[in-house]
ZAVEX-942891 format. One record per residue (C-alpha): x, y, z; residue number from 1; residue in one letter. Coordinates in nm, 2 decimals. Layout:
residues N
<<X Y Z> NUM A>
...
This chain:
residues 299
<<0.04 12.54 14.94> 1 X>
<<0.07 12.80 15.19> 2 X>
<<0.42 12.81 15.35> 3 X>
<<0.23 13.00 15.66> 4 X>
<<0.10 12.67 15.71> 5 X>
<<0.41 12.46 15.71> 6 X>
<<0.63 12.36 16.00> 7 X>
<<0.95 12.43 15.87> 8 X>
<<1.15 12.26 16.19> 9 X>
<<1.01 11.95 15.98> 10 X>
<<1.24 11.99 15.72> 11 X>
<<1.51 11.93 15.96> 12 X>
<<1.37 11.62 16.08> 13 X>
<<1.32 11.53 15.68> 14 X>
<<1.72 11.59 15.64> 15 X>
<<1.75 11.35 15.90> 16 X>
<<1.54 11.12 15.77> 17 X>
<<1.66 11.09 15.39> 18 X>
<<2.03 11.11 15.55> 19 X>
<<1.99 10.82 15.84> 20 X>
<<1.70 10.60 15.68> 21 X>
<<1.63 10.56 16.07> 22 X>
<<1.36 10.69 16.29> 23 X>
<<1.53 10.66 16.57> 24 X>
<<1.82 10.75 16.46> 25 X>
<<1.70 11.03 16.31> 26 X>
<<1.52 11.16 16.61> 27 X>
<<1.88 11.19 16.79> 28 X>
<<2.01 11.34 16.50> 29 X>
<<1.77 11.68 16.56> 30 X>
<<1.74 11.58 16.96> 31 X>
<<1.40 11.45 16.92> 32 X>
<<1.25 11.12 17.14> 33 X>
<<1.13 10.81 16.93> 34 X>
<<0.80 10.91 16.95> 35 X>
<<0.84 11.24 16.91> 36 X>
<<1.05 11.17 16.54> 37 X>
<<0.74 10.93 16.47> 38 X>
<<0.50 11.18 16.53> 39 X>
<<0.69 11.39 16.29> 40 X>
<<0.72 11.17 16.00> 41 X>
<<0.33 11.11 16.05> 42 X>
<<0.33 11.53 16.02> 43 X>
<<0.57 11.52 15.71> 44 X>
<<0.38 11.18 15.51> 45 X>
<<0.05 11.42 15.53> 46 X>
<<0.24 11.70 15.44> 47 X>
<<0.40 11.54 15.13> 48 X>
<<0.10 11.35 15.08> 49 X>
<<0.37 10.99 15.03> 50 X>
<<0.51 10.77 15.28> 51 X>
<<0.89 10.91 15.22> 52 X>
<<0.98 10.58 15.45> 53 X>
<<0.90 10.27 15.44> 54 X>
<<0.98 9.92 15.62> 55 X>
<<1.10 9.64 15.44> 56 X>
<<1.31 9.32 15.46> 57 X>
<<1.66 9.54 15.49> 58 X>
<<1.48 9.80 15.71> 59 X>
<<1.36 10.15 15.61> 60 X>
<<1.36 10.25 15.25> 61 X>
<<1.31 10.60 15.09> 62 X>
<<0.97 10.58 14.86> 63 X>
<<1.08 10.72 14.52> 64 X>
<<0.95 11.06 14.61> 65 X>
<<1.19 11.09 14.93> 66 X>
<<1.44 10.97 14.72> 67 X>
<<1.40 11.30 14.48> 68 X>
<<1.36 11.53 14.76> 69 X>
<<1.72 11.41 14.94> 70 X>
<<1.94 11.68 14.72> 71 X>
<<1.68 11.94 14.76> 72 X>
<<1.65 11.92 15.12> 73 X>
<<2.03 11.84 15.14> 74 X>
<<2.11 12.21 14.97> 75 X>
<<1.82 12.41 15.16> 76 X>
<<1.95 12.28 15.48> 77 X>
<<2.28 12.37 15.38> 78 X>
<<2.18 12.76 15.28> 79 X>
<<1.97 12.83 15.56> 80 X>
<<2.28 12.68 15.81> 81 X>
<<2.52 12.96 15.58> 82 X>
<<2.25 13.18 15.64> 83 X>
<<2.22 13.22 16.00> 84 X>
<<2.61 13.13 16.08> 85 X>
<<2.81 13.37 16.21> 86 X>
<<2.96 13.60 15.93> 87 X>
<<3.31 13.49 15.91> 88 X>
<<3.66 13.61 15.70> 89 X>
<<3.93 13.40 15.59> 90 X>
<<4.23 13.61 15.51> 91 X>
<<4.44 13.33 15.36> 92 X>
<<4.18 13.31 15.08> 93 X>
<<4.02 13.61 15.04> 94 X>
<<3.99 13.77 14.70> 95 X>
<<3.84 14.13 14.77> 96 X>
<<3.96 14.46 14.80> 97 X>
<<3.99 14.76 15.04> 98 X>
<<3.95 15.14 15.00> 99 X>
<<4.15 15.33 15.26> 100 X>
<<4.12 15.68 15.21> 101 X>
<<4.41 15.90 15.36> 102 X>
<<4.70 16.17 15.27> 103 X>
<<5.01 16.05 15.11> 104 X>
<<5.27 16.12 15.44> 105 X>
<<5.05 15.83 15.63> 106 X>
<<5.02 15.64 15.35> 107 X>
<<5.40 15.62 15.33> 108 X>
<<5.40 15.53 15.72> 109 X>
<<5.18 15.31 15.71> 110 X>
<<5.12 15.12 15.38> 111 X>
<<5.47 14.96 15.32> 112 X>
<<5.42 14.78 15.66> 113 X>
<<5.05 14.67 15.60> 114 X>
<<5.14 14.58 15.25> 115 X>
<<5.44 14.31 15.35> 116 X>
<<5.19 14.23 15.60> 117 X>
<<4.89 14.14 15.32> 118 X>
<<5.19 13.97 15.10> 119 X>
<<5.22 13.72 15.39> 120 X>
<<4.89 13.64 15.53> 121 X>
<<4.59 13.76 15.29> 122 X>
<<4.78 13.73 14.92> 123 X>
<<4.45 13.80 14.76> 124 X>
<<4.36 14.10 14.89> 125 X>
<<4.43 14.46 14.68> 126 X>
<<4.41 14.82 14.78> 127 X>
<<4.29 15.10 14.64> 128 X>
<<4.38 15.52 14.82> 129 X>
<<4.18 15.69 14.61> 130 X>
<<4.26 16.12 14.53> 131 X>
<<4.19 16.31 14.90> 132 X>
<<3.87 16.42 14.95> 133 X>
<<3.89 16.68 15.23> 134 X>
<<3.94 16.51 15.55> 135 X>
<<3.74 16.17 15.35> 136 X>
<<3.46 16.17 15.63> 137 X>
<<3.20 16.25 15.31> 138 X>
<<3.40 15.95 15.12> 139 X>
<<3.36 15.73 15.40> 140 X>
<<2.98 15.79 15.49> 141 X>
<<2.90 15.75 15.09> 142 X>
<<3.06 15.46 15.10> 143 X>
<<3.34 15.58 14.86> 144 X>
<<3.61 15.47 15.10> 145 X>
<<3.57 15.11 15.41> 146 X>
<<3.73 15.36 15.61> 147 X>
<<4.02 15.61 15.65> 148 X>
<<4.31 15.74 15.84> 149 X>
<<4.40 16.08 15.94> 150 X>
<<4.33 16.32 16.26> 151 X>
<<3.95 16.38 16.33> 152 X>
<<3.81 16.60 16.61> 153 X>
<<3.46 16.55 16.57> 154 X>
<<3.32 16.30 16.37> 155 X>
<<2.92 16.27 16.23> 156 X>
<<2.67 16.04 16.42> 157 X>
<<2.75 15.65 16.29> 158 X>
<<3.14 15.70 16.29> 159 X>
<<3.35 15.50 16.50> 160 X>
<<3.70 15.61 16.59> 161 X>
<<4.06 15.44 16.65> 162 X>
<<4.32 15.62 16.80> 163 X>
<<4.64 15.53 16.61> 164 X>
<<4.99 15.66 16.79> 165 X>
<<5.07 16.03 16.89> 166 X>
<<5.32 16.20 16.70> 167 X>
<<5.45 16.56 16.71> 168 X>
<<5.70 16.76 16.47> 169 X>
<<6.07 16.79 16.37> 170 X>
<<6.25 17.05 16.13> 171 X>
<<6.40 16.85 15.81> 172 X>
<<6.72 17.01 15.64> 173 X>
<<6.97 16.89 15.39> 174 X>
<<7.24 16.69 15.51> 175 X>
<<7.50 16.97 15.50> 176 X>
<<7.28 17.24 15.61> 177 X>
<<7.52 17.52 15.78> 178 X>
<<7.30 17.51 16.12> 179 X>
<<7.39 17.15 16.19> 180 X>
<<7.74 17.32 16.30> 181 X>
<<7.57 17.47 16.59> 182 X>
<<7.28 17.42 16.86> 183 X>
<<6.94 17.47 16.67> 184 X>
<<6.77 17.82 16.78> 185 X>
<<6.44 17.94 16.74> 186 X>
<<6.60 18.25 16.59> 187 X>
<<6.81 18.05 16.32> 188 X>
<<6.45 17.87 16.24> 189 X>
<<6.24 18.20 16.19> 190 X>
<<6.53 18.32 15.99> 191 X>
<<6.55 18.02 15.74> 192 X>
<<6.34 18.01 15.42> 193 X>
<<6.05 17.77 15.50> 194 X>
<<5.89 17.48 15.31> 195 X>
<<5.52 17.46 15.43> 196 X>
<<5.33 17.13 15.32> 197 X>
<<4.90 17.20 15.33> 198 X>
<<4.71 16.92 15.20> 199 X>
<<4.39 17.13 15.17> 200 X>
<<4.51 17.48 15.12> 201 X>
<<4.28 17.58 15.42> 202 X>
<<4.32 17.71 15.78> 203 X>
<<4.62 17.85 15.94> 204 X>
<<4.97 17.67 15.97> 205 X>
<<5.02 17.52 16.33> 206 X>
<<5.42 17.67 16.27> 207 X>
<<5.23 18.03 16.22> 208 X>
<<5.07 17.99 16.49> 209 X>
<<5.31 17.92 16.74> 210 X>
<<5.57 18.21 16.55> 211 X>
<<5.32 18.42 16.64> 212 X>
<<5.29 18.33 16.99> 213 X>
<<5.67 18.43 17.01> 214 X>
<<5.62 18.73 16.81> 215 X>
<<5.77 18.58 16.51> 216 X>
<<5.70 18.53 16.13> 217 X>
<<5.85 18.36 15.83> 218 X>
<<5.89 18.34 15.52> 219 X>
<<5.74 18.03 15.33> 220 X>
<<5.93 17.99 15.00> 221 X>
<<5.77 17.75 14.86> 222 X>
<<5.42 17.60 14.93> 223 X>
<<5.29 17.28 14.83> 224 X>
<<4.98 17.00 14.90> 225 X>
<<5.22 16.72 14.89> 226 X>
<<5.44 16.57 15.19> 227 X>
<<5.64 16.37 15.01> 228 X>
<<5.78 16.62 14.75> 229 X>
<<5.89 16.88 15.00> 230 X>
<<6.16 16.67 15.11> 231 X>
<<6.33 16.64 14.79> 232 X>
<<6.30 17.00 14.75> 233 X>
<<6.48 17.04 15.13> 234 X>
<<6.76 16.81 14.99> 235 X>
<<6.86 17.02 14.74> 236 X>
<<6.84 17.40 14.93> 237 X>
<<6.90 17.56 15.25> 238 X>
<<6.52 17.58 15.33> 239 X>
<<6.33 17.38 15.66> 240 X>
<<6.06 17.19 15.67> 241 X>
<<5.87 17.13 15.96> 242 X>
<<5.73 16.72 15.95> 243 X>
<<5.57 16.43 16.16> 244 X>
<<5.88 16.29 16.36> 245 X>
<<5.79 15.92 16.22> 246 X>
<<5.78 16.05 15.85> 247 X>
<<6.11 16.27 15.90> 248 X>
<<6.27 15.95 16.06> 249 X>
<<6.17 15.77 15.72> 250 X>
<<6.27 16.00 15.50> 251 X>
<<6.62 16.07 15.64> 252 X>
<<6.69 15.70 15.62> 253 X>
<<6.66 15.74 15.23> 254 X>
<<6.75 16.08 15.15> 255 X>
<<7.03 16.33 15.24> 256 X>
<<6.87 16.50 15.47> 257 X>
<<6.90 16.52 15.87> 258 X>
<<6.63 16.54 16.13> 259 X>
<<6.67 16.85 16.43> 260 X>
<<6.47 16.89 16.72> 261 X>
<<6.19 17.15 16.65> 262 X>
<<6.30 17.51 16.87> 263 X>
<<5.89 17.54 16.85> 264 X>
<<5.65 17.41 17.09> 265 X>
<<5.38 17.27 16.88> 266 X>
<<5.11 17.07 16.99> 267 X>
<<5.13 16.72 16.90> 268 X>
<<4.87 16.51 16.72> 269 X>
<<4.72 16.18 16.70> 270 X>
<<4.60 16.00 16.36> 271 X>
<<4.32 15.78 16.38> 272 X>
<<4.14 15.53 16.17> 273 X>
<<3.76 15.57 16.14> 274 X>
<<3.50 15.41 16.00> 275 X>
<<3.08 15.36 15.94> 276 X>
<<2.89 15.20 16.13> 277 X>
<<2.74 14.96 15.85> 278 X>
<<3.10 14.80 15.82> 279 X>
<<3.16 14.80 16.21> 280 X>
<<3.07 14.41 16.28> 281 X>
<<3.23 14.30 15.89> 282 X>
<<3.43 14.07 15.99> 283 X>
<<3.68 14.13 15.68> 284 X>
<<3.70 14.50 15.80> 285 X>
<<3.73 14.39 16.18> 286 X>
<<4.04 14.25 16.05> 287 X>
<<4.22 14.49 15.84> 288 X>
<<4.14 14.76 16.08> 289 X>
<<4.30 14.52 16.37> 290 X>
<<4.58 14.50 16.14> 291 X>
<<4.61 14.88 16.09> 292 X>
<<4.68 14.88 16.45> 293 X>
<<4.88 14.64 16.53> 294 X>
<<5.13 14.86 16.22> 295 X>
<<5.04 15.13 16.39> 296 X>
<<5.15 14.99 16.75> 297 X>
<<5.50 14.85 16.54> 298 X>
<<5.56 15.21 16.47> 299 X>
């Protein structure tokens, strides 16, 4: 048979039929008149070549045949209902997993929060932050990452784009540091030994650029691709390290270090979260990246 031939709104009435054993009854199940549900049992005997229902001293009765077609029709009903429903995400019972790609000083912003967060209300669901790859816009669009976090200027056609929070810089030292005994000068910072933290290696230092401004240098100690090592290092030295205020404000409730007021004017910065447009109306990505903001907003 050619299904180019077939009514397939039929079916609907035939669920109704095997299901209510009425006509009638049937026909207001699928909003149909009397007549109009008779004229489509006529429709459906021919197509099925049997009667499917038939009258008889208890009422209507499914033939044998209707009676083997109930589960069939039951289950494709079912499917084709699942199939044009809206796509939905139940975090409660979820049993997936999500790759955020970002660098390890937002990670420990914002992870901790988002991971008590998943512990309460989506148990099921794991993470993965895979190694940095550049700014993870190539991760993303390959579909290596379902989205990431980090600041982004310009981002390829299909991207979409969440601001986060803005956030702008402090100067770490040790606890002890001999220029907490005193107001914090620009002079003292040019003067100190510098930790500089640059996740790619590439570009110039936004602390460079405003020494220079002022007709200043530094000297930069020790270099390193890793935020969350360089404070340990400050702990134990007299060196400076110039961080995000939030992840300073972190790390001096663990360590012994102390957070100053940066002498520099450096431009502040605002992390985002982007994504692909292929994941934009997933419902299970709708919510996590709702999530990330409402942590984000928290902060």
């Amino acid at each position: 048979m050619d299904l180019n031939g077939v009514d397939l709104n039929l079916l609907k009435l035939l669920g109704a039929l095997l299901t209510a054993r009425s006509v009638t009854v049937a026909g207001q199940m699928v909003g149909l008149s009397q007549p109009a549900a008779s004229r489509g049992l006529a429709r459906l005997r021919q197509l099925f070549n049997d009667q499917l229902l038939v009258r008889s001293a208890q009422g209507w009765e499914l033939t044998p045949r209707a009676e083997a077609l109930s589960g069939s029709v039951a289950r494709l009903l079912e499917d084709a209902t699942a199939i044009v429903a809206p796509a939905t995400f139940e975090p409660s019972t979820a049993q997936c997993r999500f790759t955020i790609g970002t660098a390890d000083h937002l990670a420990a912003l914002l992870m901790p929060k988002l991971l008590s967060k998943l512990a309460n209300h989506a148990p099921g669901v794991d993470l993965l932050i895979p190694v940095m790859a550049g700014n993870n816009i190539n991760l993303v669009a390959d579909g290596g990452a379902d989205f990431a976090i980090g600041v982004y200027d310009d981002l390829p056609a299909r991207f979409y784009q969440r601001r986060l929070f803005n956030e702008d810089f402090v100067c770490l030292v040790r606890r002890d540091h001999p220029v907490l005994a005193k107001p914090f000068t620009l002079a003292q910072f040019a003067s100190l030994s510098h930790i500089s933290v640059s996740i790619t290696g590439m570009g110039n230092s936004a602390v460079d650029e405003a020494l220079a401004k002022q007709g200043l240098k530094r000297r930069v100690a020790v270099r390193l691709p890793h935020f969350l090592a360089a404070p340990m290092l400050v702990a134990e030295t007299d060196m400076v390290l110039t961080l995000p205020r939030r992840l300073a404000q972190q790390i001096a409730s663990m360590l012994p270090v102390a957070v100053l007021a940066h002498p520099l004017n450096i431009d502040s910065f605002t992390p985002s979260i982007i994504w692909h447009g292929r994941q934009h109306d997933n419902p299970a990505h709708i919510w996590l990246r709702n999530l990330m903001v409402e942590i984000a907003e928290e902060l």
